[in-house]
C-alpha positions in Angstrom: 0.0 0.0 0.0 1.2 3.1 -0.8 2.1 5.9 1.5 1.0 9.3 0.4 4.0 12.0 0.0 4.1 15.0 2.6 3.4 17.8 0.5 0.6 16.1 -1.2 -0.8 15.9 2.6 -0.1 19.2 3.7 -1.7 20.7 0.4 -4.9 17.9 1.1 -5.4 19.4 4.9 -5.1 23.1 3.5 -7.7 22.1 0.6 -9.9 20.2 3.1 -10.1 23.3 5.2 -11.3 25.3 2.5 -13.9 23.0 0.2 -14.1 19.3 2.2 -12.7 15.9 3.3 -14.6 13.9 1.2 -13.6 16.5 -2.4 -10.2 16.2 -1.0 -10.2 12.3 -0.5 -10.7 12.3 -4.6 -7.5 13.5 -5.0 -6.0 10.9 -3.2 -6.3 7.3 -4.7 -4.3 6.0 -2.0 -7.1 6.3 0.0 -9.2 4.0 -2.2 -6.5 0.9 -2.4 -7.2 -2.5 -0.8 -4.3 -4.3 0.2 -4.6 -7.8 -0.3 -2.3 -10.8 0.8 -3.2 -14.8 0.1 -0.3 -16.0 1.5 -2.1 -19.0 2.7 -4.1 -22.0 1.3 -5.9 -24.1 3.9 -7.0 -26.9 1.8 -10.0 -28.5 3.6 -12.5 -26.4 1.6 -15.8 -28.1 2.8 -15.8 -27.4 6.5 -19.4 -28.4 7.9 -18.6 -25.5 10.5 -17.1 -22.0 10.3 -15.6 -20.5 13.0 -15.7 -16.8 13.0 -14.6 -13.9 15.2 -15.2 -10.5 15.6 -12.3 -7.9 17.3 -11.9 -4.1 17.6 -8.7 -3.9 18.6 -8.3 -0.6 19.7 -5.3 0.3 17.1 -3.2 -3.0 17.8 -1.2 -1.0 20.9 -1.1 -4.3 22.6 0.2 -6.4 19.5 1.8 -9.7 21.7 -1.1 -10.0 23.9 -3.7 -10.2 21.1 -1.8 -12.9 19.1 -1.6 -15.0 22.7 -5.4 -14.4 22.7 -5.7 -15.3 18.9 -3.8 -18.7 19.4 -4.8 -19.6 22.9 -8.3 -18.8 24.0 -10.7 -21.5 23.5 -13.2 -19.2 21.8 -10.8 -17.8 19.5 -8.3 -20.1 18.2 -8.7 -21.7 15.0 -10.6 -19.0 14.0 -11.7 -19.4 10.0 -12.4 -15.7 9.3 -11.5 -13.0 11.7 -13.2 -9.1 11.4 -10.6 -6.9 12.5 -11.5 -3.3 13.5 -9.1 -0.6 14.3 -5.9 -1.3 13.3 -3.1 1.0 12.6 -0.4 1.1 9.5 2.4 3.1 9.7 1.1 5.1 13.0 3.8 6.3 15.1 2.2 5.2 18.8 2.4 1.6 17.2 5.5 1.6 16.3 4.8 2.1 12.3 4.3 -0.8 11.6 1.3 -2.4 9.2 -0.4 -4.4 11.8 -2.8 -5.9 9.4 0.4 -8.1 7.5 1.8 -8.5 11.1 -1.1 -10.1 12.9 -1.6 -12.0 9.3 1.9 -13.4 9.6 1.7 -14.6 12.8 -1.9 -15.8 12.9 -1.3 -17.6 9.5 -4.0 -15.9 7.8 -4.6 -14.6 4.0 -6.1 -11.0 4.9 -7.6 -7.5 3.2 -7.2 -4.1 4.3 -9.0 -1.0 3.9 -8.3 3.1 4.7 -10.7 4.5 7.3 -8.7 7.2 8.1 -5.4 9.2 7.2 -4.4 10.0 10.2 -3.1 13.7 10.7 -1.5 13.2 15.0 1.5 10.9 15.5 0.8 9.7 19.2 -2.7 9.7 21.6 -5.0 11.8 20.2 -6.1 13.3 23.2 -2.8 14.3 24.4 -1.0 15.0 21.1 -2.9 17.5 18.3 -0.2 17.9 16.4 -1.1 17.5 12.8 1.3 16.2 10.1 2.5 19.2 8.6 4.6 19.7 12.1 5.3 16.1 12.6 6.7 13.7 10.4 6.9 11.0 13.1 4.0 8.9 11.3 5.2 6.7 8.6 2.0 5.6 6.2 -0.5 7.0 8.8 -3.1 5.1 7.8 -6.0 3.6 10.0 -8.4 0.8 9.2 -10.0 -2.3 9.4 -9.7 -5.6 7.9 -11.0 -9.2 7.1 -8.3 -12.0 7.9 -8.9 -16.2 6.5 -7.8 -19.3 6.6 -9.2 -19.1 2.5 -8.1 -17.3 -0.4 -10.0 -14.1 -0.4 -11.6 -12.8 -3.7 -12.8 -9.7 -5.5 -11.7 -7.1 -2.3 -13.5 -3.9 -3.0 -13.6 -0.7 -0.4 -16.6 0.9 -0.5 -17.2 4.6 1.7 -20.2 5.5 3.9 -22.5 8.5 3.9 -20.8 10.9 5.9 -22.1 11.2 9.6 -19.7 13.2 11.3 -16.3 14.8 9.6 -13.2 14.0 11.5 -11.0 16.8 10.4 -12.9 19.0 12.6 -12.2 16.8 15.3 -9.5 17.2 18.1 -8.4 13.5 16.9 -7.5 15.6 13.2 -8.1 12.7 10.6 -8.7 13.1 6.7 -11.2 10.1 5.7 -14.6 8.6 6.3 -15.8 5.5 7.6 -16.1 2.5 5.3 -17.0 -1.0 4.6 -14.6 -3.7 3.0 -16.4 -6.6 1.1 -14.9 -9.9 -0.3 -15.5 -13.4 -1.2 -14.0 -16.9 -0.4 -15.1 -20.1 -1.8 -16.2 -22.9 0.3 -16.4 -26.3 -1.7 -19.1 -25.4 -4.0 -20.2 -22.6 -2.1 -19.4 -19.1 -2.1 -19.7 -16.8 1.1 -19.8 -12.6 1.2 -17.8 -11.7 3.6 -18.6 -7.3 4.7 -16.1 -5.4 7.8 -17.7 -2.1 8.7 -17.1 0.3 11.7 -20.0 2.4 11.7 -20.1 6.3 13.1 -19.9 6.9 17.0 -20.3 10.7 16.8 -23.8 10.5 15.1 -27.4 9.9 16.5 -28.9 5.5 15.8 -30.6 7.3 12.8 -27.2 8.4 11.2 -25.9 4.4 12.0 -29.0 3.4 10.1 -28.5 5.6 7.1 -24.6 4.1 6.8 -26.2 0.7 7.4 -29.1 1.3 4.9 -26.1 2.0 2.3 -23.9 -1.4 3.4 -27.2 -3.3 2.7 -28.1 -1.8 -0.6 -24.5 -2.6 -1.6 -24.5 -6.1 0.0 -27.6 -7.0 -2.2 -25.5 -6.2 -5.3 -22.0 -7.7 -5.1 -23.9 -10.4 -3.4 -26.9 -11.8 -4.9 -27.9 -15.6 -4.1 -25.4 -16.3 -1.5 -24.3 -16.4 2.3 -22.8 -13.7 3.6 -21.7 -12.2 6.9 -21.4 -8.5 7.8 -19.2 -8.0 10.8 -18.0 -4.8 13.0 -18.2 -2.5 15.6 -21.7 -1.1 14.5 -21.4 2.2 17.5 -24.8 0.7 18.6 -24.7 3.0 22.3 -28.7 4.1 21.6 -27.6 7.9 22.5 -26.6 11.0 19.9 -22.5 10.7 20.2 -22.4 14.4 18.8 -23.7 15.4 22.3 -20.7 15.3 24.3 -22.9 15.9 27.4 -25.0 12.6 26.4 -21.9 10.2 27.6 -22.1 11.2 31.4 -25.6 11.2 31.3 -26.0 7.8 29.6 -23.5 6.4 32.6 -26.9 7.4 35.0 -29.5 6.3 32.5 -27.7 2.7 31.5 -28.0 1.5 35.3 -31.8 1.7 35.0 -32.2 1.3 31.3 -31.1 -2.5 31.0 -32.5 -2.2 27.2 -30.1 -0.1 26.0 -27.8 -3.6 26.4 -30.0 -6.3 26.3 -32.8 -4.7 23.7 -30.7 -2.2 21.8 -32.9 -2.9 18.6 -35.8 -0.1 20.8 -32.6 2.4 19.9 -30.8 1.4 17.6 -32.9 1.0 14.2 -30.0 -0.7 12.4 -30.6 -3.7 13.7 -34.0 -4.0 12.4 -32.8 -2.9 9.3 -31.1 -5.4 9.1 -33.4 -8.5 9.8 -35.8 -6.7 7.4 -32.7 -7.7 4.7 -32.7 -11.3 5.9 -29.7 -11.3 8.4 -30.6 -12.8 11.4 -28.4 -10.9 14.6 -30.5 -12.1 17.5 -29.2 -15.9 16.7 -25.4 -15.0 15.8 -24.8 -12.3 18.8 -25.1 -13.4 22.9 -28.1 -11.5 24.0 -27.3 -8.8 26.3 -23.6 -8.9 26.1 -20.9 -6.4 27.2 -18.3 -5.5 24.1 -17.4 -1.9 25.1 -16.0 -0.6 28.4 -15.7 3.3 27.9 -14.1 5.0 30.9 -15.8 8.1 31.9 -13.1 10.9 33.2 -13.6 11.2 37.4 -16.5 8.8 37.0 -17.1 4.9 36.5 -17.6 3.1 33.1 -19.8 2.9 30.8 -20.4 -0.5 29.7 -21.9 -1.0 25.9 -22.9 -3.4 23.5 -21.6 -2.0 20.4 -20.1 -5.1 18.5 -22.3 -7.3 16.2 -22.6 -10.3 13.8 -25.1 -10.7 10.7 -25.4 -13.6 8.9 -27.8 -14.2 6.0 -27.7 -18.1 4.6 -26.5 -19.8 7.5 -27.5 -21.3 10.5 -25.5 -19.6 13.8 -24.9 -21.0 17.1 -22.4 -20.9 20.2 -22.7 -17.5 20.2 -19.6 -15.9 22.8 -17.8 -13.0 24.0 -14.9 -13.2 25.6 -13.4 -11.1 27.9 -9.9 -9.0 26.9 -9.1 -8.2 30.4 -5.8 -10.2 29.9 -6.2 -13.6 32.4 -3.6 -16.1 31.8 -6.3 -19.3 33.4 -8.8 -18.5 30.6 -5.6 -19.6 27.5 -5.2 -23.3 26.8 -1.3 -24.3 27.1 0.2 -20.7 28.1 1.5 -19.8 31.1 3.5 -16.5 30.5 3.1 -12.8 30.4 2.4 -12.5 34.4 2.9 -9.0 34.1 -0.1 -8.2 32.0 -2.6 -10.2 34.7 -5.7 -7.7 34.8 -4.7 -5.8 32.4 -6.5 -4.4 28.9 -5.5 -5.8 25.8 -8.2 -3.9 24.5 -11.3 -1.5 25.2 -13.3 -3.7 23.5 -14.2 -7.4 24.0 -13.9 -9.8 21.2 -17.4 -11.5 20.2 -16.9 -15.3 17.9 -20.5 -17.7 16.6 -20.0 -20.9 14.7 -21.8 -20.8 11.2 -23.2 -23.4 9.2 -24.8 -23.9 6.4 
């Protein structure tokens, strides 16, 4: 993937400022690559059972600890197909590297990637607002998600959603807009869509809907008469994220509102959206679980259901989330890393079903 040169960024952040992001993203093709790598050929090709998992990874700052999560916890291991959200390439506060072909390399996977973001600060976001044009300490500075596979992955395609809330405005300075990566594998004689997504936080449920609407509309396109999955961290909190006010509040109002976990659909009209397209969530996703834990400054934490599985074509079951407070009892055959006991790997959980057809 190619990284874009400086002064073509410093002229797009001047441009953005004066027309917008998305005008400015045209004039960077970069922005629209997938990377693709099928390093790998796992040759049993008519599995009766898929295993599939579903991680935000909250940028890949704790690299080691998610591979001895990917290789030794009993609800992850041997995944098939792996969602990825949040992962850096080339970001300085993970040490540049591209943590897509990383994690691929050591989780023996074939993977895609796709561009979210450029992003225009080197370290934490919230501590660090230094954009680009007065550090250089990013390499590629991209951020993204991806879709990893024990299978050859076909036909990758990047595809941007309607724009909810515009980043370069933001104190976290990025130049982008979120997306959804689609792709295909072969199964036997079967063919299965495979759809990553990270929908907008800093929107209202009907803004998610509207970027959901679009992933379905394009779904029913590329993949007409077959299975398909559509992964990601969907942003489902059931409160307007453009209210800054609304997160302290909704700590309150989430200890007497158990629906806003366990019946998010009453808030969140994605989800119905969704079914009303043929993808069942209630079967593929625990009811009621906890994928978010979102510390609130000088308060407690806000605890959220944001990550979900849809699957249209397939039968789900063994529906799990598992836990990333690091806890070396819950890996099978690892006894190491005593130091990261209780410790985050990652502000959000991982969620895995097993699919069938």
């Amino acid at each position: 993937m190619r990284a874009i040169e400086q002064n073509r960024m410093n002229k797009a952040i001047i441009e953005t400022g004066k027309t917008s992001s998305l005008a400015v993203l045209e004039t960077l093709p970069e922005m629209k690559e997938v990377e693709i790598q099928n390093t790998y050929d796992f040759h049993d090709l008519s599995r009766a059972c898929l295993k599939v998992v579903l991680f935000n990874v909250e940028r890949g700052l704790h690299i080691n600890e998610i591979e001895v999560y990917m290789k030794h916890h009993p609800k992850l291991r041997n995944a098939d197909i792996i969602f990825f959200n949040e992962l850096d390439y080339g970001m300085f506060r993970t040490g540049n590297i591209n943590m897509a072909s990383e994690l691929s390399q050591r989780l023996c996977m074939n993977y895609i990637f796709g561009i979210e973001f450029l992003e225009l600060v080197a370290g934490d976001s919230r501590k660090n607002i230094k954009t680009t044009m007065q550090c250089e300490q990013n390499k590629e500075g991209f951020h993204g998600n991806a879709i990893m596979s024990r299978y050859k992955i076909r036909e990758p395609s990047l595809m941007r959603l309607p724009v909810e809330y515009d980043w370069f405005y933001d104190q976290q300075k990025r130049l982008g807009t979120r997306i959804a990566i689609f792709a295909k594998i072969t199964l036997g004689n079967r063919e299965l869509g495979l759809v990553c997504t990270h929908l907008e936080n800093r929107t209202s449920p009907m803004g998610r809907k509207r970027q959901m609407a679009a992933i379905m509309e394009e779904v029913e396109k590329r993949f007409k008469g077959i299975s398909v999955i559509v992964a990601g961290d969907m942003n489902t909190n059931t409160y307007d994220g453009t209210d800054t006010l609304e997160v302290s509040r909704m700590l309150e109002v989430f200890k007497y509102e158990s629906d806003r976990t366990q019946e998010p659909e009453k808030f969140e009209p994605l989800l119905v959206l969704a079914e009303n397209y043929g993808f069942d969530y209630k079967n593929a996703n625990l009811k009621g679980k906890i994928t978010r834990r979102k510390p609130i400054e000088g308060k407690d934490t806000l605890l959220m259901n944001l990550d979900w599985f849809f699957v249209r074509g397939m039968k789900c079951f063994e529906p799990a989330v598992i836990s990333t407070i690091f806890t070396t009892s819950e890996l099978k055959d690892f006894k190491d890393m005593e130091d990261r006991e209780g410790k985050e790997i990652s502000d959000h959980n991982a969620i895995s079903v097993k699919c069938t057809f």
